[in-house]
C-alpha positions in Angstrom: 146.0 87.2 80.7 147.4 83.6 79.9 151.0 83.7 78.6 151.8 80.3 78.9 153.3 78.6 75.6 150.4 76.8 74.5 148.6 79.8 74.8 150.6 82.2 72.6 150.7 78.9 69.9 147.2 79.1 70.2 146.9 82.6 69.6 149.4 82.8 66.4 147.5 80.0 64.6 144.3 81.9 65.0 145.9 85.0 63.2 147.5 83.0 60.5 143.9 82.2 59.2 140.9 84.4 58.8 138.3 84.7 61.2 135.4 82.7 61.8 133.3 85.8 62.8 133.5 89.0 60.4 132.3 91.7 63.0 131.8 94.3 60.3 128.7 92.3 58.5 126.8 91.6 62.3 123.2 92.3 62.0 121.2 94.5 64.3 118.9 92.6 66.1 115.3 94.0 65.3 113.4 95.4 68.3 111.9 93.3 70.8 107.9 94.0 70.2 106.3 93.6 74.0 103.5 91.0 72.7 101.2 91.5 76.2 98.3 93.5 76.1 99.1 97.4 76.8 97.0 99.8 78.4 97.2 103.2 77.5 96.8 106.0 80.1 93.9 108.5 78.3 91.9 111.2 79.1 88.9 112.8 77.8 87.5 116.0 77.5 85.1 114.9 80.0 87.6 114.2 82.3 88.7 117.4 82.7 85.5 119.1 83.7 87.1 120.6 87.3 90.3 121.3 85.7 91.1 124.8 85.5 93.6 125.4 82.2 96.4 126.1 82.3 97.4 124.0 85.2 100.1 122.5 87.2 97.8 119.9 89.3 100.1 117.5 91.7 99.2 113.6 90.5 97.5 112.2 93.4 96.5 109.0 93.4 95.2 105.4 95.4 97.6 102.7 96.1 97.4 99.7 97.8 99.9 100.1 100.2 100.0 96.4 103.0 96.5 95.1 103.4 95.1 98.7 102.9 93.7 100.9 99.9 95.4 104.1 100.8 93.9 107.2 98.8 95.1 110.3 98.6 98.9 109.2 97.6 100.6 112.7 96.5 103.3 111.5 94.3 105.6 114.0 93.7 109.1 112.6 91.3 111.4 115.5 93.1 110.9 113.8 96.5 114.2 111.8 97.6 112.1 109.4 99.6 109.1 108.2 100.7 106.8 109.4 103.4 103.8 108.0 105.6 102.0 109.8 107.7 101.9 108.3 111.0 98.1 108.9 111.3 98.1 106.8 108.1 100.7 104.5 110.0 98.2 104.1 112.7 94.8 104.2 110.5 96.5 101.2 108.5 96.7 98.9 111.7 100.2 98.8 112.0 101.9 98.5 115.8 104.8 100.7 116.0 107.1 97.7 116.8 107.3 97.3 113.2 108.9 100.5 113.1 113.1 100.8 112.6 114.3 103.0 114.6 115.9 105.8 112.4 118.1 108.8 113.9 117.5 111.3 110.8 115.8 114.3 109.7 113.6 115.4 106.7 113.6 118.5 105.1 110.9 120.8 103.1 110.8 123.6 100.8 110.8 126.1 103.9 114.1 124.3 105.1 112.6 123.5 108.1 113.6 120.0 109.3 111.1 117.4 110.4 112.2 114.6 112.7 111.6 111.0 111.3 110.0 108.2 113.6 111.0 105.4 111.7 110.8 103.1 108.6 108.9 100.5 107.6 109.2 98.3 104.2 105.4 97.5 103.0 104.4 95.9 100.0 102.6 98.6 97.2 100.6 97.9 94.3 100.1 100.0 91.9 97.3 99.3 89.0 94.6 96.6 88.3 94.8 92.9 87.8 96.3 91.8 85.1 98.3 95.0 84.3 99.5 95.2 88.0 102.5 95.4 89.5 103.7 94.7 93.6 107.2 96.4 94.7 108.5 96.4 98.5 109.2 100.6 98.7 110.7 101.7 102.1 108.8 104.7 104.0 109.9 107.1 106.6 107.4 107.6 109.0 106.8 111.8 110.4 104.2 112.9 112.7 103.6 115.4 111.0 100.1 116.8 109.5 99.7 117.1 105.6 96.6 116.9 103.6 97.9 113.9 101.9 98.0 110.2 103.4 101.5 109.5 101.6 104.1 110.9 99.5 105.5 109.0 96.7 109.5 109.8 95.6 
């Protein structure tokens, strides 16, 4: 804080007068209204024709994960990280060079612990052109078997 003379002048002739600015009348801004186009996520009756109800079916999905169309993508938001296979690692063309080496383990429901490779940052895009959208997401890489290609945290 300034405490110079000029300073504290300045200050007392700014309380001797009434403020520009009355904070108690400030306006709310209205809500910003997103103007681009917006796609809603919907299904139909139709859709659900192998569904069995009630269910608790994992999201899986197809991103484009590099150069690749992975499919089979089990997202799962109570993961703390990403995982790719490394048959996936090696079906996707990628030399393990591009690998970090990582001293770490993983662990599953069971608590048993699952040694990590490596990771790799690859470009993923999730969605269709225009309403897409391109992150860099950081994967651990296991050699371990799963009936998914990757899982999404």
């Amino acid at each position: 804080m300034e405490c110079s003379n000029r300073a504290l002048a300045k200050y007392a002739r700014e309380a001797r007068f009434r403020p520009l600015t009355d904070i108690h009348r400030v306006e709310t801004r209205p809500p910003k209204v997103f103007k681009g186009e917006s796609m809603d996520i919907t299904f139909r009756e139709a859709d659900t024709r192998w569904v069995h109800h009630p269910h608790n079916d994992a999201l899986v999905i197809s991103i484009h994960i590099g150069t690749k169309n992975v499919h089979r993508a089990f997202v799962d938001n109570g993961s703390s990280t990403n995982i790719l296979y490394y048959s996936t690692f090696k079906k996707m063309g990628l030399p393990d060079q591009d690998m970090s080496g990582e001293d770490s383990w993983v662990y599953g429901f069971s608590g048993a612990g699952v040694r990590v490779m490596g990771s790799i940052w690859l470009p993923c895009t999730l969605g269709e052109s225009p309403l897409s959208v391109t992150k860099m997401l950081e994967f651990k890489v296991l050699n371990q078997e799963s009936s998914h290609k990757v899982l999404l945290g």
